[in-house]
Every structure is written in structure tokens, then in C-alpha cells.
C-alpha positions as CSV (number, residue, x, y, z in Angstrom):
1,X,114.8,98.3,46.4
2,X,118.3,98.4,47.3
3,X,121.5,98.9,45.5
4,X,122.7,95.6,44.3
5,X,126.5,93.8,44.2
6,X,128.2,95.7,41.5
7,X,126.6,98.8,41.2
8,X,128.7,102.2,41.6
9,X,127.9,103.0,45.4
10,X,126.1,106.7,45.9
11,X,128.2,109.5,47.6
12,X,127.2,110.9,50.4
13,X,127.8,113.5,52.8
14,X,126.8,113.1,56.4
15,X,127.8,114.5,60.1
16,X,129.3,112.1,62.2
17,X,128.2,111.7,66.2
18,X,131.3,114.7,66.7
19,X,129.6,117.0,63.8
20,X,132.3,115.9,62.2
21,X,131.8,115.9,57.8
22,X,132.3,112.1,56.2
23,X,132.0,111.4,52.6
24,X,132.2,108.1,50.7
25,X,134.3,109.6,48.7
26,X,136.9,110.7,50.7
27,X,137.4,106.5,51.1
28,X,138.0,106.1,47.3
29,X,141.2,104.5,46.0
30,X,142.2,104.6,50.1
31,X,140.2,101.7,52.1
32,X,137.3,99.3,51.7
33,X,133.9,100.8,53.4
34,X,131.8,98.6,55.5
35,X,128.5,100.6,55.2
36,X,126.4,99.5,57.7
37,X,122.4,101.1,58.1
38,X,120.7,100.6,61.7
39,X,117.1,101.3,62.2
40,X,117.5,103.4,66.0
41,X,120.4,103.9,68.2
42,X,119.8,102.8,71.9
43,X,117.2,99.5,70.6
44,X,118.0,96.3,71.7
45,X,118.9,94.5,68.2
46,X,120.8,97.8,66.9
47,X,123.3,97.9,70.6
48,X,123.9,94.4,70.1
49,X,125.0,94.5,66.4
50,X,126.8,97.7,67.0
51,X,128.6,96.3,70.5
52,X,129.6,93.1,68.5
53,X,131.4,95.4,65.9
54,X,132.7,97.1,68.7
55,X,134.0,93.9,69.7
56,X,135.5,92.9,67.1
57,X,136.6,96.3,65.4
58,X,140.3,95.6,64.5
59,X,139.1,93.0,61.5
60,X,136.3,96.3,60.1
61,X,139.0,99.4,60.9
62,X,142.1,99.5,60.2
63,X,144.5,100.0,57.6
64,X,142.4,98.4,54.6
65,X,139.1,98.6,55.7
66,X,136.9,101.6,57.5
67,X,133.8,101.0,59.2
68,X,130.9,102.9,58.7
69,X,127.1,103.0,60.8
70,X,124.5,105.2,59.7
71,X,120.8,105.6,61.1
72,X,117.9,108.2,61.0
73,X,119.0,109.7,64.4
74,X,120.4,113.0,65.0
75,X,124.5,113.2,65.6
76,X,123.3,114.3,69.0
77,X,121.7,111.1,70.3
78,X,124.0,109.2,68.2
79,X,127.1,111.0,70.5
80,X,125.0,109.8,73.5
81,X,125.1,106.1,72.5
82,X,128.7,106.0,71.5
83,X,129.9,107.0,74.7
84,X,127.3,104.8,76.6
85,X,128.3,101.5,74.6
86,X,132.1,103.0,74.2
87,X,131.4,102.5,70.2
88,X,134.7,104.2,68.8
89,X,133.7,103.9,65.0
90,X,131.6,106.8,63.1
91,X,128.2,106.9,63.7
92,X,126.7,109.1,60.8
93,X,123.6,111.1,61.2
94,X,120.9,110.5,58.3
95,X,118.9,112.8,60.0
96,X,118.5,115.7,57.6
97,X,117.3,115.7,54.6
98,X,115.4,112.7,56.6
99,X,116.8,109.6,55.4
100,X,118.2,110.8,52.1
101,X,121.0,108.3,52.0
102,X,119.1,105.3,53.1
103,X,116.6,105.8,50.3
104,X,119.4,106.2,47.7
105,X,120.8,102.6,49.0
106,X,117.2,101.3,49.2
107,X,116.9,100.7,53.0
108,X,114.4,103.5,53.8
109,X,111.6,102.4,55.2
110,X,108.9,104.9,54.3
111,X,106.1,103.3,56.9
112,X,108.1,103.4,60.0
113,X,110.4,106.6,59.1
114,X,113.8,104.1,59.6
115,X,116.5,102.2,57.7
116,X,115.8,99.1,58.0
117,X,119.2,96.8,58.4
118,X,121.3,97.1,55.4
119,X,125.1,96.1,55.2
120,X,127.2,97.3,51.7
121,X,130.6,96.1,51.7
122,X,132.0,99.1,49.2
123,X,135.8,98.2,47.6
124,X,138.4,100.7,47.1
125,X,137.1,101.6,43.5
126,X,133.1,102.9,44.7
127,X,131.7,99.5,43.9
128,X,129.5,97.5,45.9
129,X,130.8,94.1,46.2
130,X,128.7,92.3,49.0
131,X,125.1,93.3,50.5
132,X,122.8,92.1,52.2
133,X,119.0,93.4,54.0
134,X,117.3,92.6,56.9
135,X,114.3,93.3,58.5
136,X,113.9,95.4,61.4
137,X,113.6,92.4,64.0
138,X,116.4,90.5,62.1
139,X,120.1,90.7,63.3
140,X,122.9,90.1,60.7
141,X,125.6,87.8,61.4
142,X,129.3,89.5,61.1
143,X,130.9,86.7,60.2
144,X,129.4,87.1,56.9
145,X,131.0,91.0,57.1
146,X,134.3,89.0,58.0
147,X,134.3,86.6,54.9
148,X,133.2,89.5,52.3
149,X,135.8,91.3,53.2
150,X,138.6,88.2,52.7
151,X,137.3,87.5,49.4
152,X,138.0,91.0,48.2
């Protein structure tokens, strides 16, 4: 089950597709967090999410808000992708401990060894204030990102 609007969001530590360290917490009292799970880097409905961010990255980076994507690959394949789809956001690696900080948002899926699609809109305090979870096969709509983000 995941984390719902309101509770304290968990910290976590993950490498980033340049090995580089990222916590949640280093975002505290600094900048909104769009934490955004994808099942697999390099599948059709994950490119196209992560290409419309891409697209639109000034409204989920920039001096209020960071943008963050995690999935079960390794920082590795995750480099590989960025620089194929020119994805200039943080792609963090929940390879090792396998999926540790997708099951502690709730978006593991145990059965197919994946997030599944899980978006947490985090404010400045740690706080959840928007979320919401899709299926594998199911794309989310930004726009909703976009509005979540004006009303905080």
C-alpha cells in the first residue's frame, strides 16, 4: 500500500545515473520534490513519460521544485537512457538493496520485481502533499504534476 497525502515522506539514499549520492533529505527546507517511480528505463510508456518531463522540465526543476525519477535499474543502464532520450534530470538507481525505496513508498511490485508508476509530490517540510498510482500499462498525466505543484 502506498504512502498516502500527508504522511512524513521516507529518506532515502540512492546513486544517481552519474554514481552520484542523492538523498531526500538533502531537499528539506530547500525545494519541493517531484518523486516520480517508473517500472523500466528504455519501455515504451516509461520513455514517453520521462521525454514529456523532459519536455517540459522548467515547470518540475528549478528554483522551487527538483525533479526526481527512480526505477529498479542499475545507474548503468539508467546513464544509457539519459543520454539516448537527452533526459537531464536524476535518474536514481533502486537497484540495490532491490527495490528498497519503492517498497517503503508502497510501489513495489513483488510479482514482476518493478515499481509500478507512483508519483509523490514531497513539500519543503518532508510531507507528502499529492500522490497518485498507476498500473504498469497506465501513463499519468503531468498536468496533474503541474496543478499539485501550484496549489502548494
Amino acid at each position: 500500500m502506498a504512502i498516502e497525502v500527508g504522511d512524513e515522506a521516507p529518506d532515502f539514499e540512492l546513486k544517481d545515473n552519474h554514481g552520484r549520492t542523492v538523498r531526500l533529505a538533502d531537499f528539506r527546507g530547500e525545494k519541493n520534490v517531484v518523486l516520480l517511480f517508473y517500472p523500466f528505463a528504455f519501455t515504451g510508456v516509461c520513455t514517453g513519460e520521462l521525454c514529456a518531463l523532459r519536455d517540459e522540465l522548467p515547470r518540475f526543476e528549478n528554483d522551487d521544485t527538483q525533479l526526481l525519477a527512480v526505477s529498479n535499474d542499475s545507474i548503468h543502464t539508467l546513464r544509457v537512457f539519459a543520454e539516448q532520450e537527452g533526459l537531464e534530470y536524476p535518474l536514481l538507481s533502486d537497484f540495490w538493496p532491490h527495490g528498497d525505496t519503492s517498497r517503503a513508498y508502497g510501489v513495489f511490485d513483488e510479482d514482476k520485481g518493478c515499481a509500478v508508476r507512483g508519483t509523490f509530490i514531497i513539500d519543503k517540510a518532508g510531507t507528502v502533499r499529492w500522490s497518485v498510482v498507476n498500473g504498469l500499462p497506465d501513463a499519468r498525466d503531468l498536468n496533474d504534476y503541474i496543478k499539485a505543484l501550484e496549489a502548494l
